[in-house]
C-alpha positions in Angstrom: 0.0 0.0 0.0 1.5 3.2 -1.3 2.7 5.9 2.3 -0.5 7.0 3.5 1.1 10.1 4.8 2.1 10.8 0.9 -1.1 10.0 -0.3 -3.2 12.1 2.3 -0.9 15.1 1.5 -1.4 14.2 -2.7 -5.7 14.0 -2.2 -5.4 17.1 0.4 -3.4 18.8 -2.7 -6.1 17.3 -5.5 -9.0 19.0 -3.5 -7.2 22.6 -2.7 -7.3 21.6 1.2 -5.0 23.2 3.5 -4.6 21.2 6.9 -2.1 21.7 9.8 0.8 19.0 10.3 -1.3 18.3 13.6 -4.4 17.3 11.8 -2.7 15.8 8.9 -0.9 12.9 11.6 -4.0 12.4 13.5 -6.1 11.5 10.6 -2.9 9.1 8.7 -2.8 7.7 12.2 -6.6 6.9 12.3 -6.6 5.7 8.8 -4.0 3.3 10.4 -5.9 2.2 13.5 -8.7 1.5 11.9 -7.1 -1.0 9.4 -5.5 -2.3 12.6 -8.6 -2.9 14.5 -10.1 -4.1 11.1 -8.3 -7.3 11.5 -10.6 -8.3 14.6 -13.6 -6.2 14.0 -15.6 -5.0 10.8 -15.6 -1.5 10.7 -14.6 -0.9 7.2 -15.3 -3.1 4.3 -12.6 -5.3 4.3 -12.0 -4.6 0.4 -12.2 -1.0 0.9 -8.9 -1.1 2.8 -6.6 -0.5 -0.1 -8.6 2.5 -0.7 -9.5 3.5 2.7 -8.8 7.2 2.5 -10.0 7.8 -1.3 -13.6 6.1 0.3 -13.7 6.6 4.2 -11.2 9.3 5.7 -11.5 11.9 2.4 -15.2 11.8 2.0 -15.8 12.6 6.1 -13.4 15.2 5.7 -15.3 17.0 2.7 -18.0 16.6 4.8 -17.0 17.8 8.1 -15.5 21.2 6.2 -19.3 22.1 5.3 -18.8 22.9 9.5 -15.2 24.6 9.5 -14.7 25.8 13.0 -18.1 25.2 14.4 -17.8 25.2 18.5 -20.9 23.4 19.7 -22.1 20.4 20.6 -21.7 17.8 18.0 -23.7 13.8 17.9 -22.7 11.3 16.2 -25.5 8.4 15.7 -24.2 5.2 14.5 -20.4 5.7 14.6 -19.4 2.9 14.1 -15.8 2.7 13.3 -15.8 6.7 14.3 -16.8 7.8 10.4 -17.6 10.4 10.1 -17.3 11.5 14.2 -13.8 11.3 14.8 -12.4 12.8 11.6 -15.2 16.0 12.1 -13.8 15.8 15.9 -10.0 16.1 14.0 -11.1 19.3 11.8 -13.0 20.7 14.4 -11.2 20.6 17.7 -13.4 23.3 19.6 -16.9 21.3 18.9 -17.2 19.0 21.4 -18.7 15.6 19.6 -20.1 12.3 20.9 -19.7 9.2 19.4 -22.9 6.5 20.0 -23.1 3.3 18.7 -25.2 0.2 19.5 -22.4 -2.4 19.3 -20.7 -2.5 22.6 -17.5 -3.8 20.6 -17.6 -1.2 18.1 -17.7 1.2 20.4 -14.4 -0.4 22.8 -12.8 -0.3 19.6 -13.7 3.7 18.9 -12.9 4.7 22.3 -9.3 3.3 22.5 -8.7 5.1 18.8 -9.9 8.2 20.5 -7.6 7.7 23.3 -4.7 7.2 21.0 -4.9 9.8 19.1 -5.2 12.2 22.2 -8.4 13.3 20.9 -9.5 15.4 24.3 -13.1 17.1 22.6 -14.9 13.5 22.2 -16.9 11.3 24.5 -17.8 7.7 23.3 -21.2 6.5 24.5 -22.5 2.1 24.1 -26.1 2.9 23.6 -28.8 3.6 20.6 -30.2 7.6 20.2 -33.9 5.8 20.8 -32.7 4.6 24.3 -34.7 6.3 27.0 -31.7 6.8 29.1 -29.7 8.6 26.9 -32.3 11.1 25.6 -33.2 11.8 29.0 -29.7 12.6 30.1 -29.2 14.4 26.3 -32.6 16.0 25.7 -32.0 19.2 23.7 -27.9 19.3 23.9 -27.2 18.6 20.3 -26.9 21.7 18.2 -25.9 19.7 15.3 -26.6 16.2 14.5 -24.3 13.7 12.3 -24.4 10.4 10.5 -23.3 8.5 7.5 -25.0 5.6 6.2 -27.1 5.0 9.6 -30.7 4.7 9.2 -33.7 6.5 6.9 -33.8 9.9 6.8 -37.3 9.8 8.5 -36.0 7.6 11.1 -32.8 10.0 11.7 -35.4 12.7 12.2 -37.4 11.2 15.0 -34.0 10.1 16.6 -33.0 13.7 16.4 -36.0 15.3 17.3 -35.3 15.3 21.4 -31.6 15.9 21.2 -31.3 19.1 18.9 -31.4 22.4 21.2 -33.4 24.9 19.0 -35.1 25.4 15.8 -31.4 26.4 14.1 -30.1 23.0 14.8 -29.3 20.4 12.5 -29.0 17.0 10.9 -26.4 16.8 8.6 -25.6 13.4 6.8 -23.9 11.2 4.2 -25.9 9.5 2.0 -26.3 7.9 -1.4 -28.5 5.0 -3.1 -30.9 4.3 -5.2 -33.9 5.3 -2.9 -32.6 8.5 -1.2 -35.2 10.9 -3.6 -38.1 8.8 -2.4 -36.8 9.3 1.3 -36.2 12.5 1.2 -40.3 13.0 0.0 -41.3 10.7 3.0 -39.6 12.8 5.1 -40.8 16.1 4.2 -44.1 14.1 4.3 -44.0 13.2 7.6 -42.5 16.5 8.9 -44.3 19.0 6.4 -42.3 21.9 8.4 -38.6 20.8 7.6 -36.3 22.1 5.5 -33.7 19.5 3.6 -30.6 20.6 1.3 -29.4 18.5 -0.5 -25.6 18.7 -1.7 -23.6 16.8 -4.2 -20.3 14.9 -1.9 -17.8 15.4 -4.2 -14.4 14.5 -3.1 -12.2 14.0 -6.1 -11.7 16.4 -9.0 -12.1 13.7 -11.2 -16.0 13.1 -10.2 -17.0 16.4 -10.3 -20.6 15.2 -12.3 -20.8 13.6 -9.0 -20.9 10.2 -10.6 -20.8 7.8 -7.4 -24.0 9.8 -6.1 -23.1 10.4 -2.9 -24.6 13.9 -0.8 -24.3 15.6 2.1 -28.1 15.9 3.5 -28.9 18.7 5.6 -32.2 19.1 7.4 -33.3 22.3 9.3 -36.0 23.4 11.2 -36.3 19.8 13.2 -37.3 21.6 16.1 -39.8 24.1 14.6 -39.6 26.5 12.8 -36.6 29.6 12.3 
């Protein structure tokens, strides 16, 4: 597998992205745990590895530059392997993000990568955002909401609905397929008084007609409206 450090630095170049050494070791070194922890666990596609920052840590980062220097409270539902939480934790060190996930081992796994990496603005949590518990203890801390290929939009929505702070919070997340027009219309369906953007997740010059169909879905007004 060609340096990851010289490949970061050659996609970082491709997309006109400038990052701090800092940043730039922590997210080689997370591209590394996670093939690490890989072995054991699935948290990446096991043929996805070879390409594991051209479709895991590059996409993630795209995304978590839509919040450049945001400094609120940040969740991440269905981390999983920490995608997209811990590289948006990386980019945005003054947010304060946690990481949930509904498999306990999953989540071991995410928590010891957070540990190594020194990352001091994240908080791992084993639980589901439906669980009484945690929206109880969470209920309207979230001002934005984050998740890549967790659950339905409409289904994301209800989960968000008791964590988000105010009517200018968010849901922001990565998603693609065949289906996602028909679940963006149930959505706004079911909660007539959203808002929903819809932007084109384009991380490599060459697929600038966006040809893997992959977006960045962001829906305001959850809480009511502006």
């Amino acid at each position: 597998m060609k340096n990851l450090n010289n490949k970061l630095s050659e996609l970082l170049t491709l997309n006109k992205l400038s990052l701090d050494e800092k940043k730039i070791e922590r997210l080689v070194n997370y591209a590394q745990l996670l093939l690490t922890f890989n072995k054991n666990i699935n948290l990446i596609s096991r043929k996805d590895e070879e390409n594991i920052l051209e479709r895991h840590i590059i996409p993630c980062l795209i995304f978590s530059t839509m919040f450049k220097n945001i400094e609120q409270n940040v969740l991440d539902i269905g981390t999983g392997g920490g995608l997209p939480g811990v590289v948006f934790s990386i980019i945005n060190e003054k947010s304060r993000i946690t990481l949930i996930d509904s498999v306990g081992k999953k989540i071991k796994v995410v928590n010891e990568i957070v540990q190594k990496l020194g990352l001091l603005n994240v908080e791992t949590i084993w639980t589901r955002a439906e669980d009484k518990n945690f929206i109880k203890k969470y209920s309207y801390k979230f001002d934005l909401i984050i998740s890549r290929a967790t659950a339905d939009l409409e289904t994301l929505i209800k989960y968000s609905k008791p964590l988000l702070k105010t009517a200018e919070s968010k849901l922001a997340c990565m998603k693609g397929g065949d289906k996602l027009e028909e679940e963006i219309n149930l959505a706004k369906k079911r909660f007539n008084y959203i808002a929903i953007q819809k932007i084109p997740l384009i991380y490599l010059p060459e697929n600038q007609e966006n040809i893997n169909q992959k977006f960045i879905i962001i829906v305001e007004r959850i809480n009511g409206r502006k």
